[in-house]
N, C-alpha and C positions, 0 to 999 in steps of 0.2 A: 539542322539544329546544332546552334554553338555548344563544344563542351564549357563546363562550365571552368573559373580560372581559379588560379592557385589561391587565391584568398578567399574562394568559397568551397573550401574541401581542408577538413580537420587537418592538421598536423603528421606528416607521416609516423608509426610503431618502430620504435627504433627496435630493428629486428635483434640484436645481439640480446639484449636484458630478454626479450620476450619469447628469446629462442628456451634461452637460461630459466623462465619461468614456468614452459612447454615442458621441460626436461622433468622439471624437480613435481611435476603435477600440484602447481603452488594454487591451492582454495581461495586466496585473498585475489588473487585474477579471475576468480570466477564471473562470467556476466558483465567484465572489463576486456577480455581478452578474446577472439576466435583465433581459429589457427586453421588456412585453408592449405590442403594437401594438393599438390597439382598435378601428382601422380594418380591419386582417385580422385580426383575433382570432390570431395568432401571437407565441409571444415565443422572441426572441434572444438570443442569446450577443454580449456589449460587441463584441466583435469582428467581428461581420457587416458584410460586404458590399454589403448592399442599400441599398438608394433611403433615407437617413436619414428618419424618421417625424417631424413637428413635435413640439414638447414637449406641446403639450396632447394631445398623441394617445398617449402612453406612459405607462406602467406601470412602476415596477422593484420587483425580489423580490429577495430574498438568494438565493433557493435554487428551480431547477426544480420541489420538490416544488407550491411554493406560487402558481406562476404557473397551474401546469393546476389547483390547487383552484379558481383563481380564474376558469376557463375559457376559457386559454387552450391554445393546443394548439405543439407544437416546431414550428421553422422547420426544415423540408428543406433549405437550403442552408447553414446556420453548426453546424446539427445540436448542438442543446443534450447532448445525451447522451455529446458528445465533451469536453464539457468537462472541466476538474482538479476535486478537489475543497478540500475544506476541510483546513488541518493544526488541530493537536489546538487550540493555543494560542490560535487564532484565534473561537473558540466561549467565551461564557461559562459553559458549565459541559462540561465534559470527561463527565458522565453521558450527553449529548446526544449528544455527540459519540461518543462510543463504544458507544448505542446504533445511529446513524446506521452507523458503519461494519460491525455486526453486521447490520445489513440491507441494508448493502447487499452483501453477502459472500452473501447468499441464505440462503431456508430450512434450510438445514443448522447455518449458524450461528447465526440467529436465534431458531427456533423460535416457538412461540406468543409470544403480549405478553405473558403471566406467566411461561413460561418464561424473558426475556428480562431483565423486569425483576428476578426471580430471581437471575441470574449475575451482574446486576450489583449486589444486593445493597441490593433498594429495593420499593417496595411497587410494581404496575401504575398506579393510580392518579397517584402521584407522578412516575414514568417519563412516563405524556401530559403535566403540567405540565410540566416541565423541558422535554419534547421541545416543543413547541408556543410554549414562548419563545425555543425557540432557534431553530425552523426555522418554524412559524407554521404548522404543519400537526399532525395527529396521526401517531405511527408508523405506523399502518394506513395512512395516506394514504402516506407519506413512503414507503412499503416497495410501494405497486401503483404510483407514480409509477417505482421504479426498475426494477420487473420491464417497464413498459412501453417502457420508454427502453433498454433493454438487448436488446427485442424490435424496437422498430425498429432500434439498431444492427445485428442478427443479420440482417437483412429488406435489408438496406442494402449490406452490405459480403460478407456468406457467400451461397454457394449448397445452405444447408441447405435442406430441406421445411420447409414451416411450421407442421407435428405437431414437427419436433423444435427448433425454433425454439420454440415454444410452452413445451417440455420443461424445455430449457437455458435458455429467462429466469427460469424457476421458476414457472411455472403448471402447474397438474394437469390440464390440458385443454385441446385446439383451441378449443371452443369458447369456455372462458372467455375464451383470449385476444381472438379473436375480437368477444365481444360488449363488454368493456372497451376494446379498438382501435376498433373504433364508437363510442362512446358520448364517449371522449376525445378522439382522432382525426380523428371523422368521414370515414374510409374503410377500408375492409377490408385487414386484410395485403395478398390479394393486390392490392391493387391498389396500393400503394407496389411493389409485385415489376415490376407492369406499368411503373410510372414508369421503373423502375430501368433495364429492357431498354431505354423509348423513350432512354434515355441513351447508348446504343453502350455499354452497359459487359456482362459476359458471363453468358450466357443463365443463365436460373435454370430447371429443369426439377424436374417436382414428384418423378420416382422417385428423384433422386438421394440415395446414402446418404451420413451421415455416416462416408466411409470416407477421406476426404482431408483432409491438414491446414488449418485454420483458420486467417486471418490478421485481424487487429486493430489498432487503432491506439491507446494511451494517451497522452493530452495530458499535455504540462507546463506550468506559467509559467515563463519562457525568466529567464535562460539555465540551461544546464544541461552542467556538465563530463562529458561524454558520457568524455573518455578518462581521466581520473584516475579517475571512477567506475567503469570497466570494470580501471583498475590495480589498484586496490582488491582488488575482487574476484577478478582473478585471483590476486594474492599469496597469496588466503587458499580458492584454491577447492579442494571436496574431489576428489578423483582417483576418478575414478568415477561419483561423482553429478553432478558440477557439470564442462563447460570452456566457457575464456574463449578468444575470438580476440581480440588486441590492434588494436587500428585500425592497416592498413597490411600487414596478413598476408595470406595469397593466397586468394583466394577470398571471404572478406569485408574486403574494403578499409577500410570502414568502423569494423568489430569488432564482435564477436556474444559473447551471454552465452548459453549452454545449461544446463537440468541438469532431470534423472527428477524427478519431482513425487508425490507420493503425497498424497492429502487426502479425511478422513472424508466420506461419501454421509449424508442423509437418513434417516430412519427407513425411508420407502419404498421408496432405492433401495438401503439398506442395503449394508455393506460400505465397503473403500475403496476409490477411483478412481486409477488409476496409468495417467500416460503422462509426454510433454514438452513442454519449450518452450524456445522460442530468442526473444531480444531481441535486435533489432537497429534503427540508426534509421530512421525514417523517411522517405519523400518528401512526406509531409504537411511541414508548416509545425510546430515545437515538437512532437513527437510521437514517439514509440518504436513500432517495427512489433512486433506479436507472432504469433510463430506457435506452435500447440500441436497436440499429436494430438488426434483426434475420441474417444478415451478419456476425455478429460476437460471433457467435453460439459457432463454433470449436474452439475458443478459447477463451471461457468465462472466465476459470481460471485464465487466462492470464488478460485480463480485471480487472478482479475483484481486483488482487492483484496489481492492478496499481494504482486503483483509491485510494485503501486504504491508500496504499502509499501520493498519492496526496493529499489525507485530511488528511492525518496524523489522520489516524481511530485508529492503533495498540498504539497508547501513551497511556502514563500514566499520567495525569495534578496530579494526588496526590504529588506523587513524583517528579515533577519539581515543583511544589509550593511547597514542603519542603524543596529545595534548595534557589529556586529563592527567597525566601521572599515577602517581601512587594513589591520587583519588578512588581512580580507576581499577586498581590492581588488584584485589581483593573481589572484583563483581565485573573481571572484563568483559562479558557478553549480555550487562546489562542495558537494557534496548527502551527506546523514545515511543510508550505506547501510543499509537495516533487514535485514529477514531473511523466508525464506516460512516458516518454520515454526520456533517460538519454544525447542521442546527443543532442536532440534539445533542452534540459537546458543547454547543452554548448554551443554551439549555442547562444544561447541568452546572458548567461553570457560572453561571449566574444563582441558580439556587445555591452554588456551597460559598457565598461570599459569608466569611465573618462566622463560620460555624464548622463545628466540625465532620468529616466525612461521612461517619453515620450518622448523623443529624440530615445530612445533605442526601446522604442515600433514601433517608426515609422520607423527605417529601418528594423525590423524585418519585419514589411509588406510591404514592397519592396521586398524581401529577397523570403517574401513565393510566392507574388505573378510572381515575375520573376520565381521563380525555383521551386514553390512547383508545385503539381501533381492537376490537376482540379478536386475537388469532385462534383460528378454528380451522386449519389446516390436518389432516386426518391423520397426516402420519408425521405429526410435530413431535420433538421429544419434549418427556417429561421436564415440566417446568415455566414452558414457551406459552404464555397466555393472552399477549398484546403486542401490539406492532406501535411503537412511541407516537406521540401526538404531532400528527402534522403543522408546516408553519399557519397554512387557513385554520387549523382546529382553532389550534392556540391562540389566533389572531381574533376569529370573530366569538369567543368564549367569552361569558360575561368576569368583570374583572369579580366581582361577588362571588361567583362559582370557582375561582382560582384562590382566592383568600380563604374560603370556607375548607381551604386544606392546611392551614397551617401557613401560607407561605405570606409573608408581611406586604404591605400596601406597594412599597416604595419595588422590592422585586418581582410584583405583579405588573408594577407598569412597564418595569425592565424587561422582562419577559415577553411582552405584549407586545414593546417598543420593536424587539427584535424580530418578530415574527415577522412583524408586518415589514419592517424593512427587507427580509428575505423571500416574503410573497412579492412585493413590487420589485424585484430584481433591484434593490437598491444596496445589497447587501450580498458578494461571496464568500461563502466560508469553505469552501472546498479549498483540496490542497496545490489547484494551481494558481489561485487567488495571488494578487499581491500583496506583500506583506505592510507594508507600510501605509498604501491606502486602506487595506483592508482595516488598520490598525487606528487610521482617521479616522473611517466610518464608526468603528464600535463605538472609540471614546466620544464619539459626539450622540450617540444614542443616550436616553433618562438611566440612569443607576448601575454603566459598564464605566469602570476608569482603567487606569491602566493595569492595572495585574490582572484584572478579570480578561482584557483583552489579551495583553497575552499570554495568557494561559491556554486562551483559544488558538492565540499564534503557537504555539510549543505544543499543541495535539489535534487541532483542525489545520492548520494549514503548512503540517509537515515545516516547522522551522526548527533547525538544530541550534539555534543561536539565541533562541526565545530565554529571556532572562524576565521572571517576573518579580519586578524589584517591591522592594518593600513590603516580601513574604517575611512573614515574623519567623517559619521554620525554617526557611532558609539561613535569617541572620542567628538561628539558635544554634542550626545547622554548625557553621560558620565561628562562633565568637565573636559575632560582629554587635558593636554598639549601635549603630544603628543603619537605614538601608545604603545611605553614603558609602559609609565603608565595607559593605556588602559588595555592592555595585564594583567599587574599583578593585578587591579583589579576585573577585571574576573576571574582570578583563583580562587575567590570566590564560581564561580558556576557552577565548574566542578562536573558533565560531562553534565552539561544540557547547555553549553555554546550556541549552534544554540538556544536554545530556548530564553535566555536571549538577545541573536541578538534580536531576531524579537520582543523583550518587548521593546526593547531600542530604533528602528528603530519605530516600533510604540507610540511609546511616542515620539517621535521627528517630529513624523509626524502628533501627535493631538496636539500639542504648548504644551506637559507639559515640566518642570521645566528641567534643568541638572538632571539625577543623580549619587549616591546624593544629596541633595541638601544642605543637614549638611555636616561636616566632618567627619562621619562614615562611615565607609567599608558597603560593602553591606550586609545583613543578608543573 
């Protein structure tokens, strides 16, 4: 087998900056940066702890996958598999990128490497070029790098067995994982279990079932507006599916996000998976605690790279405050909230056309509770009543039974339109969708024009660049006369435009000023 040649393998780490950023334990390389030691054959996260390694003795990688090709193995104590990861922009080619988050979402999403490069609308062969200059690995490699590192989190922090450890990282078998945990590793699951116990941390016993909920931790790069993110969301949550605790409420002091989850199984394990989950922070360092039901075990992966999505975990505040300016400055770790499941942000953004958010909120719960599915999950927390209406519900629903809620003729058929375009697979709204087709399809759907779509681009399909022109709070936002000169002032702060949305919309929503408030452009 030919190696592969120098224009299919990333860029080399110019090791001086990266040494320099090893040294200072710099957060902002978190989940950008590994650092293999060649004296322990272990590689790090920028951010570890340990005894600093001299320079001649270090390695760096852009990406976990590529430090264990090179045969290194995670450090146990910075635990690479906690790290953030990449947002879309940061990658040169968005193909890469959004095969990378289709694996790592797990087998359900991904499917074979031709089904894969399929969806996304490219040959197999060309898919490992792209992949391979972005991450210096193959998908093959990139995709048993993450089932590994999602199996030692499992092994680390749960008291699953390690048959269903095995199950939930996405391997078909004990053994397999097993003999890949060797080979990579150099030691057997159980004996990272044994580690775990000599730590006083609590006991792991092999019978127990996955019958109790599961908790997790998902990093961020700091900072991160933990309560405006949580306002956000509650203004806009749906009653039933979705509640918010505000920080400062009784019982979570902090503030907690909850809501029913429902998300497609495998060919194997067929059907869908329906339980919950709550967000709340951390006592880690940068980190969201998650807990979910053991319902949605088989597709943890799945989960996991939703919610990240939804907190907008994978961003970079560095770099949208070096655009945004003083926009910025006052709310720097304020974050691009996405969505876990892309219908039902269209969904929504079609009910709130032309009205306001709790006008919008409240036929949404009409919406769920005529058409959504009853959550009767036994150990749901309070609040969690329905699981949102799927796109068949929605679809084959009489348009009469969707008006008889309040919601007008013309967005009944928009509604319906869309359904049904995302039952025929005519329609992705997921975040590795393309944006510009994706942004075809909508405008050419009955009663979606263009701000409604994208508004769907700026929180279904993960765009930081999403500018929905001809928002009247924006141009209020702004001092703009009208969306014209809306538009070309924003050009300012390409490509972090979704971001400068949600500065703009929240300064108009705390009484600050127009801006600017001088006659200068924005920084």
């Amino acid at each position: 087998m030919s190696l592969p040649s120098r224009a299919e393998a990333p860029p080399p780490i110019d090791a001086g900056p990266a040494y320099a950023a090893f040294l200072a334990r710099d957060a902002r390389f978190d989940g950008r940066l590994f650092v293999g030691v060649t004296t322990t054959g272990v590689y790090c996260r920028p951010v570890c702890r340990v005894r600093t390694p001299l320079a001649p003795h270090c390695r760096f990688f852009g990406h976990a996958a590529a430090a264990e090709a090179a045969g290194f193995r995670p450090c146990l104590r910075c635990r690479p598999e906690l790290a953030p990861g990449w947002a879309a922009t940061e990658l040169s080619s968005r193909l890469a990128w959004a095969a990378a988050q289709r694996l790592q979402a797990g087998p359900a999403q991904a499917g074979r490497l031709d089904e894969l490069a399929s969806r996304l609308g490219i040959s197999d062969r060309h898919l490992r070029r792209v992949f391979r200059q972005a991450f210096g690995v193959s998908p093959v490699d990139y995709a048993q790098t993450q089932r590994l590192l999602m199996a030692k989190r499992l092994l680390t922090d749960t008291r699953l067995p390690v048959t269903e450890v095995a199950l939930a990282a996405g391997f078909g078998s004990l053994r397999r994982l097993q003999t890949l945990f060797r080979s990579r590793y150099r030691l057997a699951p159980s004996a990272l279990r044994r580690d775990r116990r000599a730590a006083a941390l609590p006991e792991v016993r092999a019978d127990v079932a996955p019958t109790e909920s599961i908790q997790l931790d998902l990093a961020y790069r700091p900072p991160l507006d933990w309560p405006r993110l949580l306002g956000f969301l509650a203004a806009r949550a749906l009653p039933g599916v979705e509640a918010v605790d505000l920080p400062g409420a009784a019982g979570t002091p902090a503030g907690a996000y909850r809501r029913s989850l429902r998300l497609a199984g495998d060919e194997v394990g067929g059907g869908a998976h329906i339980g919950w989950i709550e967000v709340t922070p951390s006592t880690r360092t940068d980190a969201l605690r998650l807990t979910l039901s053991p319902a949605l075990l088989p597709v943890l992966p799945a989960v996991l790279a939703a919610l990240r999505r939804l907190f907008d975990l994978d961003g970079d505040p560095q770099a949208v405050a070096a655009v945004l300016g003083a926009l910025a400055a006052d709310a720097p770790g304020l974050r691009l909230p996405g969505c876990v499941d892309g219908f039902e942000l269209a969904v929504r953004a079609v009910l709130g056309q032309q009205i306001t958010v709790k006008a919008a909120h409240t036929l949404a719960g009409r919406l769920v509770a005529a058409l959504g599915e009853p959550f009767e999950a036994a150990d749901r927390p309070p609040g969690l009543t329905h699981l949102f209406p799927t796109p068949q519900r929605l679809a084959e629903a009489a348009p009469e039974t969707i008006g008889a809620l309040g919601i007008v003729r013309q967005r009944v058929t928009a509604l319906q339109a869309l359904a049904r375009a995302v039952v025929l697979g005519q329609l992705d709204l997921g975040p590795t969708a393309d944006v510009e087709a994706t942004l075809t399809r909508l405008e050419a759907l009955p009663g979606i024009g263009p701000w409604t779509a994208r508004y769907i681009a700026l929180r279904a399909l993960a765009w930081p660049d999403a500018w929905p022109s001809g928002d009247v709070a924006l141009m209020r936002a702004l001092g703009a006369s009208d969306a014209r000169e809306a538009d070309r002032r924003a050009e300012a702060w390409r490509p972090w435009r979704g971001y400068a949305t949600m500065h703009l919309w929240r300064r108009l929503a705390e009484g600050a000023p127009a801006w600017p408030s001088t006659d200068k452009e924005p920084a």
